[in-house]
Structures are given as C-alpha cells and as structure tokens.
C-alpha positions as CSV (number, residue, x, y, z in Angstrom):
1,X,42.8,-38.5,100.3
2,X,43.0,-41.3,102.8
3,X,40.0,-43.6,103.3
4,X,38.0,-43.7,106.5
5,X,39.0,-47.3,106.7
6,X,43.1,-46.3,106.7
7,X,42.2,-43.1,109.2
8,X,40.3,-45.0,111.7
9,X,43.3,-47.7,111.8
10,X,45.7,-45.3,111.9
11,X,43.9,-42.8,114.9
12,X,44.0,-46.5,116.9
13,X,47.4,-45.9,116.0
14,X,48.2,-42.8,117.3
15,X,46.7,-44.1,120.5
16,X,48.7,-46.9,121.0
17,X,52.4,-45.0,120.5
18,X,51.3,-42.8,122.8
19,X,49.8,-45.4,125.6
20,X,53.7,-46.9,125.0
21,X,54.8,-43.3,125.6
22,X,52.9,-43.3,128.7
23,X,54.0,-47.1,129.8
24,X,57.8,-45.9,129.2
25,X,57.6,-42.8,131.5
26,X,56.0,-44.9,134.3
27,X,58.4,-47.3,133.6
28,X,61.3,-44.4,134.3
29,X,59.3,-43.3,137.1
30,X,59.9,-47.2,138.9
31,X,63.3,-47.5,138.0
32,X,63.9,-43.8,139.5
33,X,62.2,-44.5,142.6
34,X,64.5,-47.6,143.0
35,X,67.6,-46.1,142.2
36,X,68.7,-47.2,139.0
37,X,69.3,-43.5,137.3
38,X,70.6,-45.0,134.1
39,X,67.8,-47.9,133.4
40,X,65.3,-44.9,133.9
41,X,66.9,-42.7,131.2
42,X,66.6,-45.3,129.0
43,X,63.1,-45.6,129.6
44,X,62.9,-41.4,129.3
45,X,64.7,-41.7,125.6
46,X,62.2,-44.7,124.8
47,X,59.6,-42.4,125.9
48,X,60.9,-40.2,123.6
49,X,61.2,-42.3,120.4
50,X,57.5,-43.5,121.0
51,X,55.7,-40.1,121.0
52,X,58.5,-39.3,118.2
53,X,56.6,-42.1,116.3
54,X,53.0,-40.9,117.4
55,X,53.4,-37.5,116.2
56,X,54.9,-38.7,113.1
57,X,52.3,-41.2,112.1
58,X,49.7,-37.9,113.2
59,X,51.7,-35.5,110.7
60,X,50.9,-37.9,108.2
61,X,47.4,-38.5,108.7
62,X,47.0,-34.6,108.3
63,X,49.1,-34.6,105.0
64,X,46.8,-37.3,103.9
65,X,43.7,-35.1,103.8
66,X,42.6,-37.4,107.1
67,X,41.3,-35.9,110.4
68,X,43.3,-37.2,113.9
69,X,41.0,-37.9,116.3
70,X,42.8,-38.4,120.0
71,X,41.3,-41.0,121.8
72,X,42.1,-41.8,125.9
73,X,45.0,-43.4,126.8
74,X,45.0,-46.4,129.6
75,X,46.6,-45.9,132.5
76,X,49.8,-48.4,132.5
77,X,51.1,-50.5,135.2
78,X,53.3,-48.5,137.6
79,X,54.8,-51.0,139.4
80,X,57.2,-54.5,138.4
81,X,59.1,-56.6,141.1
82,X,62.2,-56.1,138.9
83,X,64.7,-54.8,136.5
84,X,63.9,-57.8,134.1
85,X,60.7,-58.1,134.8
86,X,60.3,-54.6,133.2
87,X,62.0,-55.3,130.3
88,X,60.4,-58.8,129.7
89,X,57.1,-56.4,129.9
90,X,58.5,-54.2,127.8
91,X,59.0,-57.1,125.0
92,X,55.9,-58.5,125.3
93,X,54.3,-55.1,124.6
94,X,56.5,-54.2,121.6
95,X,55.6,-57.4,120.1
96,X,52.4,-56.1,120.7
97,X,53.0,-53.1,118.3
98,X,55.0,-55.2,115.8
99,X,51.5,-57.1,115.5
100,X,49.7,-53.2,115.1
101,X,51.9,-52.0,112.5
102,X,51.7,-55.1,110.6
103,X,48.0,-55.0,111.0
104,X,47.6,-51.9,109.6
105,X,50.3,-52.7,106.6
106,X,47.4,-55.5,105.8
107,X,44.6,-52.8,106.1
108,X,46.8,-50.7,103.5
109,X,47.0,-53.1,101.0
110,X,43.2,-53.9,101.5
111,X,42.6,-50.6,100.4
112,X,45.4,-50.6,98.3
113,X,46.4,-47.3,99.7
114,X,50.3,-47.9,98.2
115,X,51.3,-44.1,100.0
116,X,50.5,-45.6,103.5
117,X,51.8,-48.9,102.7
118,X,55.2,-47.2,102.2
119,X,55.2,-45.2,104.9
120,X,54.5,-47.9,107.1
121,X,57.7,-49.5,106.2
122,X,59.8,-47.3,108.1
123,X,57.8,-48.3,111.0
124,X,58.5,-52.3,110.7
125,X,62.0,-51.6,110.5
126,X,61.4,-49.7,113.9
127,X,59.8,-52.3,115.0
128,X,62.7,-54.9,114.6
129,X,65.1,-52.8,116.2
130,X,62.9,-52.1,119.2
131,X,62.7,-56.3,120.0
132,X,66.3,-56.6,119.5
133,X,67.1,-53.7,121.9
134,X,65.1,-55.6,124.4
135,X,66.4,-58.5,124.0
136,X,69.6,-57.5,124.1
137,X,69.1,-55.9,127.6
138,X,66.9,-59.1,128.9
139,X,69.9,-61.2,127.8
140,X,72.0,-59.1,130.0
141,X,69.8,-59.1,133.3
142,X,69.7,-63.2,133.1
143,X,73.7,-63.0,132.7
144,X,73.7,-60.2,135.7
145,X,71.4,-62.2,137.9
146,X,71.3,-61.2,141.8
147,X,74.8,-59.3,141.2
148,X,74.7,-55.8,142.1
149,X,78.0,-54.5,141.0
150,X,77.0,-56.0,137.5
151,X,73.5,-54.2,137.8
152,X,75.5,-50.9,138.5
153,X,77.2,-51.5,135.7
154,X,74.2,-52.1,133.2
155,X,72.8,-48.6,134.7
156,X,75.6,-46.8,134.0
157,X,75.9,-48.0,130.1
158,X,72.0,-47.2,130.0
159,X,72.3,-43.5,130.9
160,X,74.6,-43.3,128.3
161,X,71.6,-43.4,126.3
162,X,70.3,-40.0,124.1
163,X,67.4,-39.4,122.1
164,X,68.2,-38.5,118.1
165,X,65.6,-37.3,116.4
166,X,65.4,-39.7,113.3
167,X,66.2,-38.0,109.9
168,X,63.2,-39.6,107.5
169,X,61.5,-38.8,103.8
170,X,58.3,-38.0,105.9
C-alpha cells in the first residue's frame, strides 16, 4: 500500500506529464501552422513519450493499492517567435520536470517507500535524455541561425522522428 503522502505527490505527477503532453501538442500545432512539418512531428512523438510517461506513473499508482485522482491541466502557451525559442522553452520546462521527479525521489525516501524509489529511477534516466535531446537541437538552431536551407534541413531530420513504445519492468 502506498501512503497518502507518495499518492498525493505522485497524482501532482500525473498532472504535470500530462500538462507537458498538452505543451508539446501546442507546440506541433505552431510549428505546423508555420510550415516546419518535420519540427512539429517531433513535437507530436514528444507528445507521445510524455503521456506514455503519465499513463505509466498512473498504472503504477493503481498497482500500488493508490487511487489517481486527475486534476486540470493549464492551458500552455500557443505561440513563440521562433524555432529556438521553442526549444529553449522546451528546456527550461524539462528541467522543470527533472526538478519533479527528483522531488518526489526525496518524498520516497522520506517515507522510505523503496518500491517507488526504484521505479522512479527509470524516470531520471528519462529525464537526462530529454535535456540532452534539447540541447542537442538548441545547439543546432544557434549553428543554423537566419539560414533557411539549413532550417529545411533540420525539419527534415526531425520528421524522421517515431514514437517506440519503451519496453520496461513496469
């Protein structure tokens, strides 16, 4: 059984994968309504991946003996004044949810809850791959500046991009 402490944290949780959920899809939506195709499926498959996470912390919560309790989700920003000033956004907010997760690793070994502890550690490992992704693309745009054939480029790579299901213990 998981304690009311862990639940509530974890139900936060669940609410803030699926608010980045919601921020990646309008995300897609800008980049679609500007043209770039290939930056907004990447933004579709990161849409993807976060309610992938959402769902799997909620499957877990339930095997826990915990109840989920969906909460409202903020409407995000729809609009950005460019390519990399969406990703730069999209940084900032994933460093938001590196400092979530490791918020509620602290909160499960407050409550010494070692089950949620460990299942937390697939998400950090998530968490450092998401920043580097971005980065990697932020590092890109700066190279790419105000050159469109270069930004062409960059979209096709990103529409490349597919959603795999992770295979996991959980």
């Amino acid at each position: 059984m998981i304690s009311k402490t862990m639940e509530e944290a974890l139900n936060k949780q669940i609410n803030e994968e699926m608010f980045s959920a919601y921020l990646y899809l309008s995300m897609a939506a800008y980049f679609e309504e500007i043209g770039l195709k290939g930056f907004s499926n990447w933004m579709r498959v990161q849409y993807q991946e976060e309610t992938f996470h959402a769902m799997k912390m909620y499957d877990y919560l339930l095997s826990r003996g915990g109840s989920v309790k969906l909460h409202a989700i903020a409407e995000p920003q729809k609009e950005w004044n460019s390519p990399l000033e969406v990703f730069k956004a999209t940084l900032e907010h994933e460093k938001h949810i590196t400092k979530c997760i490791n918020d509620l690793v602290d909160i499960a070994e407050k409550e010494r809850d070692r089950a949620t502890f460990n299942f937390l550690q697939w998400y950090i490992d998530e968490q450092v791959e998401e920043e580097a992704n971005d980065e990697e693309i932020i590092r890109k745009l700066e190279l790419i500046k105000d050159n469109p054939n270069a930004l062409f480029m960059l979209d096709r790579e990103l529409a490349s991009r597919v959603f795999n299901e992770p295979t996991t213990k959980e």
